[in-house]
C-alpha positions as a Markdown table, in Angstrom:
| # | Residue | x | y | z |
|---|---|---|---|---|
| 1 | Unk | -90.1 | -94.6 | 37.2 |
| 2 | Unk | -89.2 | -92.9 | 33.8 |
| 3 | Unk | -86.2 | -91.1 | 33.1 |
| 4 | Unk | -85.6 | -87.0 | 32.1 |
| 5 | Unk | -83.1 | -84.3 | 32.0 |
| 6 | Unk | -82.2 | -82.4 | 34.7 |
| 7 | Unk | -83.9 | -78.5 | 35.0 |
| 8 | Unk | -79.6 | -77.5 | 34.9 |
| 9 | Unk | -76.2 | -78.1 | 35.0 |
| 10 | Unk | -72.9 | -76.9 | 36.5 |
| 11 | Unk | -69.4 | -78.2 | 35.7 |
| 12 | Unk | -68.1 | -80.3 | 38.1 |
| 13 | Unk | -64.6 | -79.6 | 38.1 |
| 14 | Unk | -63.5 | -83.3 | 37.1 |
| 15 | Unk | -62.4 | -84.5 | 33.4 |
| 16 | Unk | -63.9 | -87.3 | 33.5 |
| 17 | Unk | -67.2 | -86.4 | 34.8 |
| 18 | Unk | -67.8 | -83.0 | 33.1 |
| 19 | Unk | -71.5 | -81.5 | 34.5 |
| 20 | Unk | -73.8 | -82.5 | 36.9 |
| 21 | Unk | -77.1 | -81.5 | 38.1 |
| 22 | Unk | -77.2 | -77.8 | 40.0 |
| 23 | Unk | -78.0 | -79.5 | 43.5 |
| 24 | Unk | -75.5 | -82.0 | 43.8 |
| 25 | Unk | -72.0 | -82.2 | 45.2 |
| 26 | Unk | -68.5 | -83.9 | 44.3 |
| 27 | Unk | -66.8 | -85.2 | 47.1 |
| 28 | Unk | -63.8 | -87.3 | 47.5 |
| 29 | Unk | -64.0 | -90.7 | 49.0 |
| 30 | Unk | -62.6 | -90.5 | 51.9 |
| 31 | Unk | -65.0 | -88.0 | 53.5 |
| 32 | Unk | -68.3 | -90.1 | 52.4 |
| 33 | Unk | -66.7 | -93.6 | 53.8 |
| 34 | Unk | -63.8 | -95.6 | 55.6 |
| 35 | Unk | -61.6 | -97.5 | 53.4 |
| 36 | Unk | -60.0 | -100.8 | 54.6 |
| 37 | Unk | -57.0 | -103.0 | 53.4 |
| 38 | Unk | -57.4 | -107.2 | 53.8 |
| 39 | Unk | -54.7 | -109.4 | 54.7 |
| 40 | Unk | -54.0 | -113.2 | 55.2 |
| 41 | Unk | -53.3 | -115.4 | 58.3 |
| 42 | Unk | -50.6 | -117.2 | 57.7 |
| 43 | Unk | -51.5 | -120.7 | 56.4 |
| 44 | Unk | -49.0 | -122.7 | 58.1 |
| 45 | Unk | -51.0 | -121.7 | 61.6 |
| 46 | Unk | -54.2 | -123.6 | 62.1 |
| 47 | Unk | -55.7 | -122.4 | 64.4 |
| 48 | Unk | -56.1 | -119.4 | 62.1 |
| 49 | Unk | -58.5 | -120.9 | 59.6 |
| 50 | Unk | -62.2 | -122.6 | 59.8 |
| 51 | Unk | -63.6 | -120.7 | 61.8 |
| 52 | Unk | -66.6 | -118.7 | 61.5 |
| 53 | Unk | -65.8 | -115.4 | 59.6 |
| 54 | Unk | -66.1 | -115.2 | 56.2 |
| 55 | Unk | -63.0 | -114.2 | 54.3 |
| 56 | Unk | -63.3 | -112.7 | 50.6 |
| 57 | Unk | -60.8 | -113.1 | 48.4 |
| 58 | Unk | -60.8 | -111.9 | 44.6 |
| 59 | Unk | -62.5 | -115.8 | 43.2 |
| 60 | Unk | -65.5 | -114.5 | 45.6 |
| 61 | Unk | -66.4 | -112.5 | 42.7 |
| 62 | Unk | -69.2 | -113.8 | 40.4 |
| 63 | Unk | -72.0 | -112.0 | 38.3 |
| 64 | Unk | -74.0 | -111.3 | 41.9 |
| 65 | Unk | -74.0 | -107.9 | 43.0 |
| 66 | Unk | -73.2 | -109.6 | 46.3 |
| 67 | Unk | -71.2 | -111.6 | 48.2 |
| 68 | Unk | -73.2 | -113.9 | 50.8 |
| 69 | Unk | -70.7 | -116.8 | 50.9 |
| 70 | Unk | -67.2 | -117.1 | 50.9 |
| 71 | Unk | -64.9 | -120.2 | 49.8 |
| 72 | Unk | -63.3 | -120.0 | 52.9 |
| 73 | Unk | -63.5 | -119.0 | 56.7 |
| 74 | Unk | -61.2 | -117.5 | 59.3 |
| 75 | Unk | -61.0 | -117.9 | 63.2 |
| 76 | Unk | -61.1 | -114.7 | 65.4 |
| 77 | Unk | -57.7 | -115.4 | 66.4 |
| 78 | Unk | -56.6 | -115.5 | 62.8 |
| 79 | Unk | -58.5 | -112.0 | 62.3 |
| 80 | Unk | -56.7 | -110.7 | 65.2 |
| 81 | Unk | -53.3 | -112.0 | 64.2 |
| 82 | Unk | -53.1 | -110.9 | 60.5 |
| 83 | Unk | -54.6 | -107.1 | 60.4 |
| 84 | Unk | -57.4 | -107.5 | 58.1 |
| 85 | Unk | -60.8 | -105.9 | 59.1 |
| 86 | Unk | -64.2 | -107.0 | 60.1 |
| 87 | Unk | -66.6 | -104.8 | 58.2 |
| 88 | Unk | -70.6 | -104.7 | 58.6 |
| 89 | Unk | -73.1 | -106.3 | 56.4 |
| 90 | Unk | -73.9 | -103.9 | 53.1 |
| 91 | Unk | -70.1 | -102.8 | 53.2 |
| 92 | Unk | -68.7 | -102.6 | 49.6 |
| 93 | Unk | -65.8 | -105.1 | 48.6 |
| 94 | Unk | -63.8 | -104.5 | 45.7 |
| 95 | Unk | -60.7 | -106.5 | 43.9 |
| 96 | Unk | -58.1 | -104.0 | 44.1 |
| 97 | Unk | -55.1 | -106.2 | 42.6 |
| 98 | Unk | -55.4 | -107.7 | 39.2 |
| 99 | Unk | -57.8 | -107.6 | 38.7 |
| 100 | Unk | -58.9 | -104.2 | 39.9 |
| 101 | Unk | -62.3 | -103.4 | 39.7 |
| 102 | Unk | -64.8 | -105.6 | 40.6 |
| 103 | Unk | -67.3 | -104.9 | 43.1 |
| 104 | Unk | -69.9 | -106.4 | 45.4 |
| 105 | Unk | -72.0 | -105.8 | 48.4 |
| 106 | Unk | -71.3 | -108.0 | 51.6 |
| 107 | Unk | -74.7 | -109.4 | 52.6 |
| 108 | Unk | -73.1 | -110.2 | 55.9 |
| 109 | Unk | -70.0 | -109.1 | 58.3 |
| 110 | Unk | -66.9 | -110.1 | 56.6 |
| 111 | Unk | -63.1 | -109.6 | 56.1 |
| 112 | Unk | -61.3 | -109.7 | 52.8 |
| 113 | Unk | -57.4 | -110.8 | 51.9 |
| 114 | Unk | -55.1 | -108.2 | 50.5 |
| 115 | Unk | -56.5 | -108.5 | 46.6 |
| 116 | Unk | -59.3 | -106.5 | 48.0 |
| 117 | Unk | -60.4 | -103.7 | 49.9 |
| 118 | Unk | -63.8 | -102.6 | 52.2 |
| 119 | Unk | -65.5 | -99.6 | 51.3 |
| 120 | Unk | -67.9 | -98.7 | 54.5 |
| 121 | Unk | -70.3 | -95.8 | 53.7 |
| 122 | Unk | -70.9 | -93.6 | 56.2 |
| 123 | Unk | -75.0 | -93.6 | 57.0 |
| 124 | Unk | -75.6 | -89.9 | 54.6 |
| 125 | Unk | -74.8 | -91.9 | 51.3 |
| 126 | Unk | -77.0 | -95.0 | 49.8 |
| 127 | Unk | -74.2 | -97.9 | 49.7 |
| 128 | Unk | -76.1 | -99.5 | 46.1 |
| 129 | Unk | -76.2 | -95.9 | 44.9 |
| 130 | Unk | -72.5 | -96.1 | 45.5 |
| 131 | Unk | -71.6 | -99.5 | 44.3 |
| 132 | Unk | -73.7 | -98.7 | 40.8 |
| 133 | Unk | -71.1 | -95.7 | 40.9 |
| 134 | Unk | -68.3 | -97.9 | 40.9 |
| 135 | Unk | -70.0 | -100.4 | 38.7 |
| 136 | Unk | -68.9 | -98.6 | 35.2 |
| 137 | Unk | -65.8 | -97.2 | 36.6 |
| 138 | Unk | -63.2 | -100.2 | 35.8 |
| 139 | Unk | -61.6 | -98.2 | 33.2 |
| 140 | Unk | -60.8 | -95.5 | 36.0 |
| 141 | Unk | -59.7 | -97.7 | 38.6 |
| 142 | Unk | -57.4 | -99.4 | 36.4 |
| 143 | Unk | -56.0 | -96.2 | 35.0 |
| 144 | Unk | -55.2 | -95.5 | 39.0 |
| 145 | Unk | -53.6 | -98.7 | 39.6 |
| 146 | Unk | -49.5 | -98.8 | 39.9 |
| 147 | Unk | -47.0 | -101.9 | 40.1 |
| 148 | Unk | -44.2 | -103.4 | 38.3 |
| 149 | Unk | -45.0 | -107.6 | 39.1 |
| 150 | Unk | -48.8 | -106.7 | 39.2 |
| 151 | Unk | -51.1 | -103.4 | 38.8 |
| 152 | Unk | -52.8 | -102.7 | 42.4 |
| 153 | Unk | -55.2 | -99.6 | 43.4 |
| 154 | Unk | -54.2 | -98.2 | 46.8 |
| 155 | Unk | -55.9 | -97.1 | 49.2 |
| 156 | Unk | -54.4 | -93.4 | 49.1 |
| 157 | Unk | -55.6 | -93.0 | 45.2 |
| 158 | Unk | -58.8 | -95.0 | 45.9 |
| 159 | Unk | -59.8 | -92.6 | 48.5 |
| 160 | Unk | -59.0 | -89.8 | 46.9 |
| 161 | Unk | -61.6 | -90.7 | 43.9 |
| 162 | Unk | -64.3 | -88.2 | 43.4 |
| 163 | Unk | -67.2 | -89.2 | 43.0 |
| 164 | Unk | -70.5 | -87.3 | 41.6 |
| 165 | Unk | -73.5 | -87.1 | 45.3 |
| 166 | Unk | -76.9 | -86.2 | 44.5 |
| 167 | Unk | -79.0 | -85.5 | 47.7 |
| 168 | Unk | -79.8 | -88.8 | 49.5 |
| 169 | Unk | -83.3 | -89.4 | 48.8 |
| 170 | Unk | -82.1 | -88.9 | 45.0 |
| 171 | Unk | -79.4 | -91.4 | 45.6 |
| 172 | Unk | -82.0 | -94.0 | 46.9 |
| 173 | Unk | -84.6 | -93.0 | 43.8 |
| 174 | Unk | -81.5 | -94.1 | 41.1 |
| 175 | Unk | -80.4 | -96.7 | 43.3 |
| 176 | Unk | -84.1 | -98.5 | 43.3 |
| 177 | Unk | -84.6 | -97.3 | 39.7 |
| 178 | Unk | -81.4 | -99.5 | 39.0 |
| 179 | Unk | -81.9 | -102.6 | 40.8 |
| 180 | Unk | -85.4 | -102.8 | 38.7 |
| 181 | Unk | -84.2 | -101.5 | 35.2 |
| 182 | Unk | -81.0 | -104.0 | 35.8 |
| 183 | Unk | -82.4 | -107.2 | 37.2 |
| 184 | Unk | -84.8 | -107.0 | 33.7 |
| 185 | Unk | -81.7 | -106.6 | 31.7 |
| 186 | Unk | -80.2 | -109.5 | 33.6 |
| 187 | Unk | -82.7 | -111.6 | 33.2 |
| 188 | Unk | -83.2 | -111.4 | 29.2 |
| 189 | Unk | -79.3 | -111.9 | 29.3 |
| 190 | Unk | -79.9 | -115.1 | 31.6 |
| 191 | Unk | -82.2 | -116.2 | 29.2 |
| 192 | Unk | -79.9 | -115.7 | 26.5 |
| 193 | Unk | -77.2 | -117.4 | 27.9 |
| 194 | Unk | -79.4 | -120.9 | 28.5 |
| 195 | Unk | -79.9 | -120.2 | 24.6 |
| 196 | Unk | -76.5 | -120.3 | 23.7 |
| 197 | Unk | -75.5 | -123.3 | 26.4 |
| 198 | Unk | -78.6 | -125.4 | 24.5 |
| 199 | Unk | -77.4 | -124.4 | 21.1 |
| 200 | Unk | -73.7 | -125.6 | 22.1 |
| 201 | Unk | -75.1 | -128.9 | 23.4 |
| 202 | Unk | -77.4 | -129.1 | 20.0 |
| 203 | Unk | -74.0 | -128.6 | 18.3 |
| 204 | Unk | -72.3 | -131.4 | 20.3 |
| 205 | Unk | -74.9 | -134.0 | 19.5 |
| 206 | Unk | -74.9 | -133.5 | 16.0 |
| 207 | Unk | -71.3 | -133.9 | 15.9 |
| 208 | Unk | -71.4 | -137.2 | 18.5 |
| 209 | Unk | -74.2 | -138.7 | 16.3 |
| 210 | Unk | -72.7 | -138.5 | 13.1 |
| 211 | Unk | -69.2 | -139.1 | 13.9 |
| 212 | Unk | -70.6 | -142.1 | 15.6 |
| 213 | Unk | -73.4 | -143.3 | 13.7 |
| 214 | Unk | -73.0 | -141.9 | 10.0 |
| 215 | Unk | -75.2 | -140.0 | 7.9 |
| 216 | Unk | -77.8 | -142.8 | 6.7 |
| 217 | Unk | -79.7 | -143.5 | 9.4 |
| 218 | Unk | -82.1 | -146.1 | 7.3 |
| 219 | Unk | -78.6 | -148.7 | 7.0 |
| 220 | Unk | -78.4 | -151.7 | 8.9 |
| 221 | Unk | -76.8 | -151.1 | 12.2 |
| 222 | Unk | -74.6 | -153.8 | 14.1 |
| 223 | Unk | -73.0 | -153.8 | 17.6 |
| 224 | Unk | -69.8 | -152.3 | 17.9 |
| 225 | Unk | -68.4 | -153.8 | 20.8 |
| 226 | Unk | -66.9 | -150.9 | 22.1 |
| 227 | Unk | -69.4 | -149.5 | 25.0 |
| 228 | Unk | -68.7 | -145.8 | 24.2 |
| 229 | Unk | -69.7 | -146.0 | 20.7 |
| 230 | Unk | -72.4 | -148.6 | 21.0 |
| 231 | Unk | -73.9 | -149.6 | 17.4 |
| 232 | Unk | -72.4 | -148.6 | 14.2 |
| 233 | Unk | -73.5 | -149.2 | 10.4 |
| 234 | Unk | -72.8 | -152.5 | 9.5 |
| 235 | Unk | -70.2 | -151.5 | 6.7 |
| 236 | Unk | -67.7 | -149.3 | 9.1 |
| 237 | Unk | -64.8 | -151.0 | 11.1 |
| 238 | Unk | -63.7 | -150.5 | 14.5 |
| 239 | Unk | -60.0 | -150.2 | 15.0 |
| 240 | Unk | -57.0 | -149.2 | 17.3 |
| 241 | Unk | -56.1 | -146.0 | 17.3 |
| 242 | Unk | -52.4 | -147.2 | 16.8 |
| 243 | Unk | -53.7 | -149.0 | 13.4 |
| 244 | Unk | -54.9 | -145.7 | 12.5 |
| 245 | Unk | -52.0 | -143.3 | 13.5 |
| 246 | Unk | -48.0 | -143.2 | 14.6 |
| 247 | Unk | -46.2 | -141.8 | 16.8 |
| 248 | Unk | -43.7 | -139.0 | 15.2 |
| 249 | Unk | -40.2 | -138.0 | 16.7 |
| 250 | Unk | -39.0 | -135.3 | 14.6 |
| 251 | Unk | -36.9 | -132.3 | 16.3 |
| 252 | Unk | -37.1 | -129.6 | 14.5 |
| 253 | Unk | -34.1 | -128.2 | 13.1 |
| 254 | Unk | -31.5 | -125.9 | 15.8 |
| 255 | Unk | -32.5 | -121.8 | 15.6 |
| 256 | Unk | -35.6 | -122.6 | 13.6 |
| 257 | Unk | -37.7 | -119.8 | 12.4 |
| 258 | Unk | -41.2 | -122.1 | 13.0 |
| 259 | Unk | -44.3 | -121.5 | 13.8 |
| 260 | Unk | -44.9 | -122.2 | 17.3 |
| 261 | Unk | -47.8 | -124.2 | 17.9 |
| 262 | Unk | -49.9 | -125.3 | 20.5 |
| 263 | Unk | -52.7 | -127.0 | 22.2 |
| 264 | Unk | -55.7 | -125.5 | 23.7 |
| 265 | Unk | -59.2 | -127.8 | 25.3 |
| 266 | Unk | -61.2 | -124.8 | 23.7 |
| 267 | Unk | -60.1 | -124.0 | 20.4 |
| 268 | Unk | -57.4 | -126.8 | 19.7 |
| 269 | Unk | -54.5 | -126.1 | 17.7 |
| 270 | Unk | -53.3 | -122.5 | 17.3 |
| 271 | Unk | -49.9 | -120.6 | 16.4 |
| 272 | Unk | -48.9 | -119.2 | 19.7 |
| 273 | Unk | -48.4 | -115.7 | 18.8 |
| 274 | Unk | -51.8 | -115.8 | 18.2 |
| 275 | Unk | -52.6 | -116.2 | 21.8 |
| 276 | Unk | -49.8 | -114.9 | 23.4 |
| 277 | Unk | -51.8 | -114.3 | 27.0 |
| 278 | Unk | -52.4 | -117.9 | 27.2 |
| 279 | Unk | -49.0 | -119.3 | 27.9 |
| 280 | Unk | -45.4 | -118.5 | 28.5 |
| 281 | Unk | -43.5 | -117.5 | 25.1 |
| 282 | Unk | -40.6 | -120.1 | 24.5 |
| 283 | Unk | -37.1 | -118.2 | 24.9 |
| 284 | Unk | -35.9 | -121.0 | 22.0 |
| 285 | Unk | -37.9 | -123.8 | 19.8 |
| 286 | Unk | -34.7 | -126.1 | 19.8 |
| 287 | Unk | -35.7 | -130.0 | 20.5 |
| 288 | Unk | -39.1 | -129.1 | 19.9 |
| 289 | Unk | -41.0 | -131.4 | 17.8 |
| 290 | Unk | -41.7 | -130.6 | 13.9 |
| 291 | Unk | -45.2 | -130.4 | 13.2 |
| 292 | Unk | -46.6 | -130.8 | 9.5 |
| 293 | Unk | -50.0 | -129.3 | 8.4 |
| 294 | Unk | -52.4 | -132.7 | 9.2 |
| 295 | Unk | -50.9 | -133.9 | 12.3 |
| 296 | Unk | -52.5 | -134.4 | 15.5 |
| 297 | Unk | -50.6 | -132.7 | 18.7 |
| 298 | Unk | -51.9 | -134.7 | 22.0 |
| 299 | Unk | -51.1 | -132.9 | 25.2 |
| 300 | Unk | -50.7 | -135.8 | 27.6 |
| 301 | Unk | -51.7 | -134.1 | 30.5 |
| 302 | Unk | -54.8 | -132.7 | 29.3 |
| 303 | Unk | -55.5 | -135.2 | 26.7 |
| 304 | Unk | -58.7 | -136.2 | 28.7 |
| 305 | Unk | -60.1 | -132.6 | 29.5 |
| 306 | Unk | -59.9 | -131.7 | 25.2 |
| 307 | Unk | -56.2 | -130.7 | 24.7 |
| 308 | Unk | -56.3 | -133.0 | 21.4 |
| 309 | Unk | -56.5 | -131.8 | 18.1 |
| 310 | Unk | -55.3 | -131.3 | 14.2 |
| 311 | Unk | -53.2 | -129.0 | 13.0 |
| 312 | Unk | -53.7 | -127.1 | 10.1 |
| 313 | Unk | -50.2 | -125.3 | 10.3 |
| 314 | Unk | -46.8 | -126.3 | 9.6 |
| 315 | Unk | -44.8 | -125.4 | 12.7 |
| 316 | Unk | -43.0 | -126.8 | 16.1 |
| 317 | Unk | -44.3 | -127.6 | 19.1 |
| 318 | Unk | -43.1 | -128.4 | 23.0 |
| 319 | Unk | -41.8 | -131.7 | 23.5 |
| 320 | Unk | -43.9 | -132.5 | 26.0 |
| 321 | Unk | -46.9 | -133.1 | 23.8 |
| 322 | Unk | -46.6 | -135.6 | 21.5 |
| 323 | Unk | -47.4 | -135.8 | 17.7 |
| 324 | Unk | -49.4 | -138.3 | 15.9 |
| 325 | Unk | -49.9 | -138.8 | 12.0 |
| 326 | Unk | -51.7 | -140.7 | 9.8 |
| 327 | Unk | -50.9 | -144.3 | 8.7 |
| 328 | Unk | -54.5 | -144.7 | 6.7 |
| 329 | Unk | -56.7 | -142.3 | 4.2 |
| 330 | Unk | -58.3 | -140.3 | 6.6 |
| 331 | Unk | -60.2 | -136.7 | 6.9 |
| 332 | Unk | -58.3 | -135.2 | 9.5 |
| 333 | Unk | -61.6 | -132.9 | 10.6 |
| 334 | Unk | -63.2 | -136.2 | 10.7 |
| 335 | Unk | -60.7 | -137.5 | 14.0 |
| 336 | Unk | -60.4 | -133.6 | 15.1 |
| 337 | Unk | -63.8 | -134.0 | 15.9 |
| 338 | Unk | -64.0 | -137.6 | 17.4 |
| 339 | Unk | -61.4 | -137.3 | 19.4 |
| 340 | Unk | -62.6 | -133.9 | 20.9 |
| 341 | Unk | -66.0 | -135.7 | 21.9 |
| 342 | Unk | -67.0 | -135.8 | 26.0 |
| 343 | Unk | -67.7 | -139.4 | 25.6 |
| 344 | Unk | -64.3 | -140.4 | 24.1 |
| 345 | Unk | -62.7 | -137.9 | 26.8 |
| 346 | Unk | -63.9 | -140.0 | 29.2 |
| 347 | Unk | -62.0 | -142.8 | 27.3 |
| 348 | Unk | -58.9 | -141.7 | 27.0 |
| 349 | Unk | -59.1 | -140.8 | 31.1 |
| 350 | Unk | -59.5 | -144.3 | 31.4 |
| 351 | Unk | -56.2 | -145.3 | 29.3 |
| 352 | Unk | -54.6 | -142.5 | 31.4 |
| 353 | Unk | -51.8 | -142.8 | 34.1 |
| 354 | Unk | -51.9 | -141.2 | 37.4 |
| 355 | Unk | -52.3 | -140.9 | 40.9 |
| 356 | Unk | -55.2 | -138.4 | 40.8 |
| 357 | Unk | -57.0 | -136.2 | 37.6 |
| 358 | Unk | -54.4 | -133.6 | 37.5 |
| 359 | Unk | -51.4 | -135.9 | 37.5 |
| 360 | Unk | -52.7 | -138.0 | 34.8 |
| 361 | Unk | -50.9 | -138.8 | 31.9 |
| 362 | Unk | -52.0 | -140.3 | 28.3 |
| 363 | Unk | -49.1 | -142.1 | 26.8 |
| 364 | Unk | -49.7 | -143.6 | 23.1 |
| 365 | Unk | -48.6 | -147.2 | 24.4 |
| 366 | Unk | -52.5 | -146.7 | 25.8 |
| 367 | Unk | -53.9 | -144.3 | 24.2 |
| 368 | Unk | -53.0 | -146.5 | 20.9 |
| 369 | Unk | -55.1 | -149.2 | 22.5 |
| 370 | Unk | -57.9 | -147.6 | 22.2 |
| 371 | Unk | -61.0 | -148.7 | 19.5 |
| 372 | Unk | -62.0 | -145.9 | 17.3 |
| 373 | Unk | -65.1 | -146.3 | 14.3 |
| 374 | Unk | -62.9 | -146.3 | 10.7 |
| 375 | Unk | -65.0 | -145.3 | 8.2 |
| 376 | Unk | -64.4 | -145.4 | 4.6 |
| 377 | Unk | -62.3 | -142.2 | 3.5 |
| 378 | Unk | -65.5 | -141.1 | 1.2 |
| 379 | Unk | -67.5 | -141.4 | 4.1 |
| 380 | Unk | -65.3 | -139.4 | 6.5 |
| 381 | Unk | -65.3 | -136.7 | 4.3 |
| 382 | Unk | -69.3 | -136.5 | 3.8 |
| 383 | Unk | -69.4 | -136.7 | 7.8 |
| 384 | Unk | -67.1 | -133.5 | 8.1 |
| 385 | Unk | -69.0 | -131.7 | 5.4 |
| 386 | Unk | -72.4 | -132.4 | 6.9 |
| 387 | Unk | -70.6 | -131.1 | 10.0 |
| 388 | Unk | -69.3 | -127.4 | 8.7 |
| 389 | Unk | -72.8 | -127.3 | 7.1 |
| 390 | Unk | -74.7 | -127.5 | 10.6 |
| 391 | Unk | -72.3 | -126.3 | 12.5 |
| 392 | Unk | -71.9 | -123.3 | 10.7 |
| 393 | Unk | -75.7 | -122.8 | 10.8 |
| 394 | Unk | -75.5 | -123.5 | 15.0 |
| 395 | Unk | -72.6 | -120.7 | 15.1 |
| 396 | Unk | -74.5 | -118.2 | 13.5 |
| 397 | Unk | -77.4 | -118.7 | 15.9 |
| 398 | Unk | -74.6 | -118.7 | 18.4 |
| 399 | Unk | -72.8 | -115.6 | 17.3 |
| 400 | Unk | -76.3 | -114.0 | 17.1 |
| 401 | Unk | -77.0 | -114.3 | 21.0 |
| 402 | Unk | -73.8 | -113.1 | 21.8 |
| 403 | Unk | -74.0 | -109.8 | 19.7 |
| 404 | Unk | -77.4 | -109.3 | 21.4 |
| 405 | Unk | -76.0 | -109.9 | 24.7 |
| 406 | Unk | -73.0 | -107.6 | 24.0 |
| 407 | Unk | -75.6 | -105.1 | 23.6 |
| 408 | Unk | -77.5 | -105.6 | 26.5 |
| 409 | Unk | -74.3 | -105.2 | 28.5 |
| 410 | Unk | -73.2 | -102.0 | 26.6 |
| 411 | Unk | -76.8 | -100.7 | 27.1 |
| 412 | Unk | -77.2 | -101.8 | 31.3 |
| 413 | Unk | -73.6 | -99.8 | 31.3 |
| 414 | Unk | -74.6 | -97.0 | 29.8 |
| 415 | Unk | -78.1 | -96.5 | 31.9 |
| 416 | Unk | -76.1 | -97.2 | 34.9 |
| 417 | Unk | -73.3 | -94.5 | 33.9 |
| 418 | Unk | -75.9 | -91.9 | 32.7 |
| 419 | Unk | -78.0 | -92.3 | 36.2 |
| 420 | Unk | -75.0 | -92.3 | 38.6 |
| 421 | Unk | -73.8 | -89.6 | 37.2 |
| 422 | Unk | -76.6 | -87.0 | 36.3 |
| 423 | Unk | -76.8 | -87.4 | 32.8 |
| 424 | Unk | -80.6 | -88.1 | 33.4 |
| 425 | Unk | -82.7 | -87.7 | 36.0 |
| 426 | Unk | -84.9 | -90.2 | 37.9 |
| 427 | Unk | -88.7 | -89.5 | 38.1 |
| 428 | Unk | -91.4 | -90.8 | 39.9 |
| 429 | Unk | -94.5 | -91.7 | 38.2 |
């Protein structure tokens, strides 16, 4: 199948559409399909849930154009008891409550909660031409949405969509034309993405080996007697963390102006403002803890899943992390990166308190405990620049993948939008 112009064009009446081909039609909705709302049995009920009907919720949603299998499952009497619908296989499912916009096709008979609605085309449309309409259309959706705790599409405004028709057998051509032209795009993204997950892990051993093992790997090696870091050079030292850093208690001064600092597993320390979407903004910084450029913020909770690192800002941060510096010479990037190691996560969960993995706490009186390689402060700071050197190169490979897959996106977008909407035409070769 290649891809033309259409013969000609007539306007279609809607803004955001402009023309489309001669022979085909604009019709809302509602007169192509059946729209239905979900809902939830109540939970407290059991004989509600387990069951054998499989019942979508938004975190269904996943880079399939389908949905075969749901998280979880309903009873026939919790169908009954809660209003939501039973809708055939190929029935389109979208997340109409933030977030509003994503779409898949039901490979079997299934209901939905009330973060999504079923879309059943009637048998004169092609249901993938349809969802491939609705594929680039998040912009549109969104734009229709309405709420004052949360944005939600109803179903009034989401039947009332128009939406460009070619004649069936048309819709079927772009439809097939799509799956192929899409599942080839998707797979040189796929591919892609393994690149970018084996550079990462490239990334991470360099880091681990070096930080672990120094730069000379022709020195004479020795046992460390700790069993995550296994041998060292013979001239480094093993010590407590506790020998290493202290523990800082410093409340910041009342109606402070600070920067607000905090913790993230992904990216470490950061001024808030920065990421304002991550957390709740603090109404006042008073009794939060001051934090000097250097410092290392530990968030006890998360200590063991990456929320560790240093801080290269002066500023405040929550009490309920706590605040280490150093006692010793040391490159801070040096620690920044050891202690942000899987393999010494896995440490510190085992110096952790708690009753299950979410509840667990690292306090210092353990987390001090713990054996850490100290070596030399010259040696530290050739480890952290043979890190930025290879790092940087990894990152650049990194950033590379990610720009072409940003195009590939753009451009599977862009096809889709231009088929589904006449732009060009479809042709059998």
């Amino acid at each position: 199948m290649t891809l033309e112009k259409y013969t000609s064009y007539k306007e279609s009446g809607v803004a955001w559409l402009g023309e489309i081909p001669e022979d085909w039609e604009v019709k809302k909705l509602k007169y192509i399909s059946k729209v239905f709302n979900g809902a939830t049995p109540s939970s407290g009920i059991e004989k509600y849930w387990n069951g054998n009907i499989s019942w979508a919720t938004p975190t269904d949603f996943n880079k399939s154009s389908y949905i075969s299998n749901t998280e979880r499952f309903i009873s026939k009497l919790g169908l009954n008891s809660c209003g939501t619908t039973l809708v055939p296989k190929n029935s389109i499912i979208m997340t109409t409550r933030a977030p509003i916009g994503n779409i898949a096709i039901a490979e079997n008979e299934l209901c939905t909660n009330q973060g999504c609605k079923s879309i059943v085309i009637d048998k004169n449309t092609n249901e993938k031409y349809m969802f491939y309409q609705f594929y680039t259309k998040t912009e549109l959706l969104n734009s229709l949405g309405s709420g004052t705790t949360f944005m939600e599409l109803s179903s009034k405004e989401l039947k009332n969509i128009k939406m460009p028709l070619p004649p069936k057998d048309d819709q079927t051509k772009i439809a097939s034309f799509l799956d192929e032209r899409t599942a080839q795009i998707d797979e040189v993204i796929s591919q892609k993405e393994k690149l970018i997950a084996l550079l990462k892990e490239r990334k991470q051993i360099v880091i681990n080996d070096v930080v672990t093992k120094g730069l000379d790997k022709d020195v004479e090696f020795k046992d460390s007697g700790v069993e995550w870091i296994g041998k060292i050079p013979k001239h480094w030292n093993i010590s407590k963390v506790k020998n290493i850093f202290k523990l800082i208690i410093e409340p910041a001064p009342k109606a402070n102006d600070e920067e607000l600092l905090s913790i993230y597993t992904d990216i470490g320390v950061k001024p808030r403002k920065e990421l304002a979407e991550k957390g709740n903004k603090a109404s006042t910084t008073d009794g939060y803890w001051r934090v000097k450029k250097g410092d290392f913020i530990v968030n006890k909770l998360l200590a063991w899943m990456g929320a560790i690192g240093l801080s290269e800002y002066e500023g405040v941060t929550s009490p309920a992390y706590d605040i280490l510096r150093a006692k010793k010479d040391i490159a801070g990037k040096y620690y920044h990166e050891l202690f942000r190691l899987k393999v010494f996560s896995q440490e510190m969960k085992k110096y952790s308190r708690g009753i299950m993995d979410m509840r667990l706490r690292l306090y210092f009186d353990k987390f001090g405990d713990i054996l850490i390689p100290y070596p030399s402060y010259d040696e530290q700071l050739q480890i952290v620049e043979y890190i930025e050197t290879q790092t940087t190169k990894i990152n650049m490979a990194i950033e590379l993948q990610q720009n072409y897959i940003s195009k590939l996106k753009e451009y599977k977008a862009t096809l889709i939008d231009s088929a589904v909407t006449g732009k060009v035409r479809v042709v059998c070769d």
